[in-house]
C-alpha positions as CSV (number, residue, x, y, z in Angstrom):
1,X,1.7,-5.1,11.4
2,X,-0.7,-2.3,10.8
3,X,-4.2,-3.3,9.6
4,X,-6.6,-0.7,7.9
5,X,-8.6,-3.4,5.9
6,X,-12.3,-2.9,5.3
7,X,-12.4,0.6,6.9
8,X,-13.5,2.3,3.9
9,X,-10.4,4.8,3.1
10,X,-9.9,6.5,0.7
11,X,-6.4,7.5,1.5
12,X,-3.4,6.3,3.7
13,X,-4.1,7.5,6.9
14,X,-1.9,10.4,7.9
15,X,1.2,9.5,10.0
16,X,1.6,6.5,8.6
17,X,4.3,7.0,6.0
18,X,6.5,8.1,8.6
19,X,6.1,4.5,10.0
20,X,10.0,3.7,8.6
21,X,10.2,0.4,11.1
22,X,6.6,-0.6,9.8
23,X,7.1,-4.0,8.0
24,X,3.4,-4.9,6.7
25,X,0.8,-2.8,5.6
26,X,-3.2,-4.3,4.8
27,X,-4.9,-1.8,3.4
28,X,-7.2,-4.3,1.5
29,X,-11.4,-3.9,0.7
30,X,-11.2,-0.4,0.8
31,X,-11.9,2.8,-1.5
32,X,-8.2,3.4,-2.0
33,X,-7.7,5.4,-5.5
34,X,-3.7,5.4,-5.1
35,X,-0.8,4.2,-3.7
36,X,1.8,7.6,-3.5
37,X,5.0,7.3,-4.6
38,X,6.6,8.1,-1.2
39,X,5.3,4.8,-0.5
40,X,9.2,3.9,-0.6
41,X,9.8,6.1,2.9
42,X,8.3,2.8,4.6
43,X,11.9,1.4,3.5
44,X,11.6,-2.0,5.8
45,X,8.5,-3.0,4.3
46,X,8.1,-6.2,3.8
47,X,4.3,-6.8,3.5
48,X,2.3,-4.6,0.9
49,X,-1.4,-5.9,0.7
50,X,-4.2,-3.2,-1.0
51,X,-6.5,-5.5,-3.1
52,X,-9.7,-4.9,-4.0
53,X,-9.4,-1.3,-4.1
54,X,-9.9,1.5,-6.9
55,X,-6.1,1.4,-7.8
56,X,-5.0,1.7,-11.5
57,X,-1.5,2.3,-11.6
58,X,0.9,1.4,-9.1
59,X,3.3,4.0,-8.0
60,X,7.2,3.9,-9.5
61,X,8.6,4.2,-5.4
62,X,7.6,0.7,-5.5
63,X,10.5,-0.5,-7.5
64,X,12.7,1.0,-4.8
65,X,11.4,-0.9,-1.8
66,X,14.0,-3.4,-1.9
67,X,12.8,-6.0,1.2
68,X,9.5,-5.8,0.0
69,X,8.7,-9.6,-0.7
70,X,5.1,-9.8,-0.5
71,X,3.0,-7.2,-2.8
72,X,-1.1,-8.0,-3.1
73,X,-2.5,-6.2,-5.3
74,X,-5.1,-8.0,-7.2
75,X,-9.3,-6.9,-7.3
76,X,-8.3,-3.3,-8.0
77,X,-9.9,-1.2,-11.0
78,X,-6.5,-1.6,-12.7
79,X,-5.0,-1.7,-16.0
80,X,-1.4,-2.9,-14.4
């Protein structure tokens, strides 16, 4: 589990998509503006939390992340 809730981010940290046995990610109650699409390199990710963030679309390399169970995404600035 890697936690970077409430640290005021405005981007995944560095590094961390190269994480490819990472199976949660929080990246909630921060200043997030996106989620990128090579979100799907984190390909035994299970956990996917970013709410209440400044997200309004949520990236297509979602819908490839097949053992992704769990996606929280609510309290963003979102149209999704």
């Amino acid at each position: 589990c890697l936690d970077f809730s409430t640290n005021q981010i405005y981007e995944i940290p560095e590094g961390v998509l190269g994480l490819t046995e990472l199976q949660t990610l929080r990246l909630n109650k921060n200043n997030l503006l996106e989620i990128p699409d090579n979100i799907a390199e984190l390909s035994n990710l299970t956990e996917l939390c970013f709410t209440d963030n400044l997200i309004t679309v949520l990236p297509v390399g979602l819908a490839l992340m097949s053992k992704l169970k769990i996606l929280e995404a609510h309290g963003n600035d979102s149209h999704m």
